[in-house]
C-alpha positions as CSV (number, residue, x, y, z in Angstrom):
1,X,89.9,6.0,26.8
2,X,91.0,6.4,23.0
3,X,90.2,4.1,20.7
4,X,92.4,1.6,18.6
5,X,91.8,3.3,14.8
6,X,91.8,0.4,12.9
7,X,91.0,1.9,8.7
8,X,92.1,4.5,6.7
9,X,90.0,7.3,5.4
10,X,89.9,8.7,1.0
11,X,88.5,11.5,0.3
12,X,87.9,12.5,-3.0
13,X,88.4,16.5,-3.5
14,X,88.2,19.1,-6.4
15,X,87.7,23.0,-5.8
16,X,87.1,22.3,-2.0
17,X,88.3,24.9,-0.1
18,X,85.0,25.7,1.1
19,X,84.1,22.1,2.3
20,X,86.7,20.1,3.1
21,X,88.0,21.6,6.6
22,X,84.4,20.2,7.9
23,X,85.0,16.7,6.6
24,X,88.8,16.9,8.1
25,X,87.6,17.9,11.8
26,X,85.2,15.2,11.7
27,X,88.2,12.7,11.3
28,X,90.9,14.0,13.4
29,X,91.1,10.9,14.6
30,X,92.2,8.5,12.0
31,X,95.8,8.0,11.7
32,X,96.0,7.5,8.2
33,X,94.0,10.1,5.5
34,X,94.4,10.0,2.2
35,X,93.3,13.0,-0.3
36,X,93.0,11.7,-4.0
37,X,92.5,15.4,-6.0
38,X,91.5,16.3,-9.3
39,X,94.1,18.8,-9.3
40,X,92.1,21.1,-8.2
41,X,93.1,25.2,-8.8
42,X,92.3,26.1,-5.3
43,X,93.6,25.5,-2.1
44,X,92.1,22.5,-1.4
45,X,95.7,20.7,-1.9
46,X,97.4,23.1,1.1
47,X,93.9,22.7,3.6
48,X,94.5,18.9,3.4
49,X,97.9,18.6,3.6
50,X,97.9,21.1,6.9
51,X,95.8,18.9,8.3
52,X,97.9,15.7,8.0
53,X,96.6,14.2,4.9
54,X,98.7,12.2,2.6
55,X,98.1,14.1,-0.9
56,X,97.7,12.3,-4.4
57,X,96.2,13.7,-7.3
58,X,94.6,11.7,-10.5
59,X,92.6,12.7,-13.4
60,X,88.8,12.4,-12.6
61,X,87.7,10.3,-15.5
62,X,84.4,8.6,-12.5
63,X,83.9,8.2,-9.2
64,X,84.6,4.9,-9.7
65,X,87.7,4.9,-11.5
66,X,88.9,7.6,-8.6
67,X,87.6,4.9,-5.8
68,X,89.4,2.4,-7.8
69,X,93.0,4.4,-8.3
70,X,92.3,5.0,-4.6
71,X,92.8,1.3,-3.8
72,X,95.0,0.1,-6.3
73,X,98.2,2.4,-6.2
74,X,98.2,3.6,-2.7
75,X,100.0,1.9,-0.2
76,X,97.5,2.2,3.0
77,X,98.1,1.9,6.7
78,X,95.3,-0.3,7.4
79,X,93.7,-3.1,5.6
80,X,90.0,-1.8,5.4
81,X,89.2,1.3,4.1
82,X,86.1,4.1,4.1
83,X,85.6,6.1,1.3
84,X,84.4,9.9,1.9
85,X,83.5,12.8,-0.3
86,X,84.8,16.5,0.8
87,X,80.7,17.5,1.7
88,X,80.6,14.9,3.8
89,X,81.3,14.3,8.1
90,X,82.3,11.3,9.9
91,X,80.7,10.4,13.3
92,X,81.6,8.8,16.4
93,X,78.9,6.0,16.3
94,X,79.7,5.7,12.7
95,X,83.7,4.6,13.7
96,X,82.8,2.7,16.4
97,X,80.4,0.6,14.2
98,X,83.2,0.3,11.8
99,X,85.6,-0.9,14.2
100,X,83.7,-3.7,15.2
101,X,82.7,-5.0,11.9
102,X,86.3,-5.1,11.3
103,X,86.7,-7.7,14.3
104,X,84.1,-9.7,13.5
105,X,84.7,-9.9,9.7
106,X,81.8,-11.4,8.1
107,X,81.6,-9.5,5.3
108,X,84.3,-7.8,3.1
109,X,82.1,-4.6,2.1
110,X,79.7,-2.8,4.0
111,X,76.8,-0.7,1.8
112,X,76.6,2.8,4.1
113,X,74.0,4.9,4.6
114,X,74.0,8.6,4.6
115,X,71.9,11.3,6.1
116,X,71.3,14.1,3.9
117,X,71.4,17.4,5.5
118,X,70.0,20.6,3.5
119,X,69.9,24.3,5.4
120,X,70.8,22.6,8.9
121,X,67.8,20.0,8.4
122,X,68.2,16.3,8.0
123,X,65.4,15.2,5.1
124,X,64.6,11.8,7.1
125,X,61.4,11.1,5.2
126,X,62.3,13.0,1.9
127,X,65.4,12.2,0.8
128,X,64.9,8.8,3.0
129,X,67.9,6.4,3.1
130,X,70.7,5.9,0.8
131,X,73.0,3.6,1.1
132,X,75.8,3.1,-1.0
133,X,79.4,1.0,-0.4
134,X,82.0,2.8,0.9
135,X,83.2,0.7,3.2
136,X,85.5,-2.3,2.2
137,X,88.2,-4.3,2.9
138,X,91.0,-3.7,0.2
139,X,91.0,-7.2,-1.3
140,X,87.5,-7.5,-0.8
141,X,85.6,-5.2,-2.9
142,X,85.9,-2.7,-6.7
143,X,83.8,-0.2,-7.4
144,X,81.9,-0.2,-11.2
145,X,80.2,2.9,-12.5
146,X,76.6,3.3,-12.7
147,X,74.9,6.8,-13.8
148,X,76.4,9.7,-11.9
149,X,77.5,7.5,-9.3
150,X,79.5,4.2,-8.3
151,X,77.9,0.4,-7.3
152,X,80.1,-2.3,-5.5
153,X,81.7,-5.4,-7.5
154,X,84.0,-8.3,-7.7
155,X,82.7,-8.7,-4.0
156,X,84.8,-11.5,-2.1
157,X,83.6,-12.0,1.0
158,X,80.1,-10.5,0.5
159,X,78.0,-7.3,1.2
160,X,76.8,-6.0,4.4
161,X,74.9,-3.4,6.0
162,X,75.8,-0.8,8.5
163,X,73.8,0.8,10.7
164,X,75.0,4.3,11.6
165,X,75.2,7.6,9.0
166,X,77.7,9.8,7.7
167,X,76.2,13.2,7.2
168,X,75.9,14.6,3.8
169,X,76.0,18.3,3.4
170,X,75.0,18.0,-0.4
171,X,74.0,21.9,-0.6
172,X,77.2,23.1,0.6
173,X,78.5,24.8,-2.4
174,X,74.6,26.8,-2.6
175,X,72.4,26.8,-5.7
176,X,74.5,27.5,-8.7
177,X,76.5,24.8,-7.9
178,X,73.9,22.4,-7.0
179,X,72.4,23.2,-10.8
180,X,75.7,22.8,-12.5
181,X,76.5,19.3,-11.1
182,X,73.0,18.2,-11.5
183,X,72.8,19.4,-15.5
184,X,75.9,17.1,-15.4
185,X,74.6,14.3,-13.8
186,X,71.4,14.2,-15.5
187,X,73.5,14.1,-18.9
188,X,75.1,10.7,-17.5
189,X,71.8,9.5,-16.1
190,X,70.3,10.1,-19.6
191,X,73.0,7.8,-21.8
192,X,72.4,5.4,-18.8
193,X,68.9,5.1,-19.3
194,X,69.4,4.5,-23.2
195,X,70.7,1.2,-22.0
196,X,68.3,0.3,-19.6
197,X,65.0,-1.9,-21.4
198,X,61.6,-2.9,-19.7
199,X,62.3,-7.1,-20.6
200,X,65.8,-6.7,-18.6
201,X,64.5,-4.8,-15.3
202,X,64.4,-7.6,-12.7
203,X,60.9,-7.1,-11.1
204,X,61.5,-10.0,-8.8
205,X,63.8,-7.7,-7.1
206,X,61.0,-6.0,-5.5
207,X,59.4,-8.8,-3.4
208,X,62.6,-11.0,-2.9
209,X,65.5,-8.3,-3.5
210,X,67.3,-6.5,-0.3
211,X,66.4,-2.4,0.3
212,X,69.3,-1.4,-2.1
213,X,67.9,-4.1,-4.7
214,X,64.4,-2.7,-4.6
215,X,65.5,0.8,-4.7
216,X,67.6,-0.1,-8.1
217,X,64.6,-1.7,-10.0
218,X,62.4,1.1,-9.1
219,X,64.7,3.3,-10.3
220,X,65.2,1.6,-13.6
221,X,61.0,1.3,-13.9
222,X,60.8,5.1,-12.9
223,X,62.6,5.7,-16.0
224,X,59.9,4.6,-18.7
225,X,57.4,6.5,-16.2
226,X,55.4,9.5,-18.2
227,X,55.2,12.6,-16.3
228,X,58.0,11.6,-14.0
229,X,59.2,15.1,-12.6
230,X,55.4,15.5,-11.3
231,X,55.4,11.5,-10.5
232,X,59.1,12.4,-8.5
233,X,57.8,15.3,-6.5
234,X,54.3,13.4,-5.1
235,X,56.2,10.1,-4.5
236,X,58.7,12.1,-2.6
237,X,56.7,15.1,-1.1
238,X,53.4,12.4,-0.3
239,X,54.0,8.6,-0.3
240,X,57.6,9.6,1.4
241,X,56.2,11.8,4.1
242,X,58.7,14.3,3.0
243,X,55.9,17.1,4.5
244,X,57.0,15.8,7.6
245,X,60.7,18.1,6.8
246,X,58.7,21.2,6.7
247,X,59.6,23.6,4.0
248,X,63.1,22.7,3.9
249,X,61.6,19.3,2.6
250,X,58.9,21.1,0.3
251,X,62.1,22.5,-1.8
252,X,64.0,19.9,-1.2
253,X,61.4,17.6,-3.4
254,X,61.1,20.3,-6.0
255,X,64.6,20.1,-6.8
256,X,64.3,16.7,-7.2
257,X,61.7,17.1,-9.8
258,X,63.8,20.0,-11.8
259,X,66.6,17.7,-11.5
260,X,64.0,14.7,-13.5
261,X,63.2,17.3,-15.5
262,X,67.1,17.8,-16.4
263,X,67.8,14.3,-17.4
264,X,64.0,14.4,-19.8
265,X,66.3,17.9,-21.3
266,X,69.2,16.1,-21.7
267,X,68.0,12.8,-23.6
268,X,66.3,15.5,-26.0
269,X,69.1,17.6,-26.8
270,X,71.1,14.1,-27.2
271,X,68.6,13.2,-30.0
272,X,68.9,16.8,-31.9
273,X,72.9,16.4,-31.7
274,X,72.6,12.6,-33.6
């Protein structure tokens, strides 16, 4: 028996070729995709529109700003939208989950989490759980930057929590293009930390806070830590279980320390441009 689709699906693309056919299989289902490109000078463009995708492109200024052109100037099928990046693949408990929420409506925005897949594995206990909101009612829900990445706002009907993943093929593009983006996402997490001050960190967060809330104040105390790429790898590698992923997870928490090692680079060479 097929199911009613009842949201539309952006995906945010640049240089994808390689990616996004994966992402576009896992959806064949939806009746109303929407590609928002960075005008990309690949073939990304011809991949999404042979696959049925309705095809805008915008200048990528944030993820946020791209969510938020998303939302703003497109004139959507459904009322509720998910939000998904090329690296990443939809699944079936994932839509049914969505569906529902959409009937019952009690909140306007759902934070999602993601499984994190590297070489075939899934890093349960290393990379953990991360949610993010990427699923929203139009009317409902913004998006704001923060760091390399985007947080919820100008929430209506408040924030929820789903249950089921999207899988996140993060390593898809192989090493050199892991380093790139990361050397320019520890340049943004490094102005971002310039503005973040021990007396403003909400500590309370962490015994009366939700997951998400936690995970942000830990994040903001992690960056006055010293020694924080060694810190990174035995928080991740030991407290995390992140053995438990074998040696998948092992390399997986070393590049997590190079990448805290990145941002420590880039607040330095910040200071010798002044």
């Amino acid at each position: 028996m097929s199911i009613e689709n009842k949201f539309s699906i952006i995906i945010l693309t640049y240089n994808e070729e390689d990616t996004l056919q994966g992402c576009l299989d896992s959806i064949k289902w939806c009746d109303d995709i929407v590609v928002i490109d960075s005008f990309s000078s690949d073939n990304t463009c011809e991949i999404a529109k042979k696959s049925g995708a309705r095809v805008f492109q915008n200048k990528f200024t944030d993820f946020a700003q791209q969510r938020n052109f998303a939302n703003d100037t497109i004139d959507f099928k459904h009322e509720w939208v998910f939000h998904l990046d090329a690296d990443e693949h939809f699944t079936n408990e994932l839509r049914v989950e969505c569906n529902k929420r959409i009937e019952a409506y009690q909140f306007g925005a759902f934070l999602v989490p993601a499984k994190e897949i590297l070489w075939g594995t899934w890093l349960k206990h290393s990379a953990g759980t991360v949610y993010q909101m990427r699923f929203h009612k139009l009317s409902d829900a913004r998006f704001e930057q923060f760091g390399h990445g985007q947080r919820e706002c100008d929430l209506k009907k408040g924030l929820g929590k789903l249950k089921n993943s999207y899988e996140h093929y993060f390593f898809s593009k192989g090493l050199n293009q892991w380093i790139v983006k990361h050397l320019k996402y520890a340049a943004e997490e490094a102005e971002n930390e310039q503005n973040v001050s021990l007396n403003k960190i909400p500590f309370g967060k962490l015994i009366t806070g939700k997951s998400y809330e936690k995970r942000r104040v830990l994040k903001a105390i992690s960056y006055k830590m010293p020694l924080r790429p060694l810190l990174k790898f035995f928080y991740m590698y030991i407290f995390k279980l992140g053995f438990l992923d074998g040696k998948v997870g092992f390399r997986f928490c070393v590049m997590k320390s190079i990448y805290e090692q990145f941002i420590i680079l880039k607040k330095v060479e910040a200071k010798w441009d002044k």
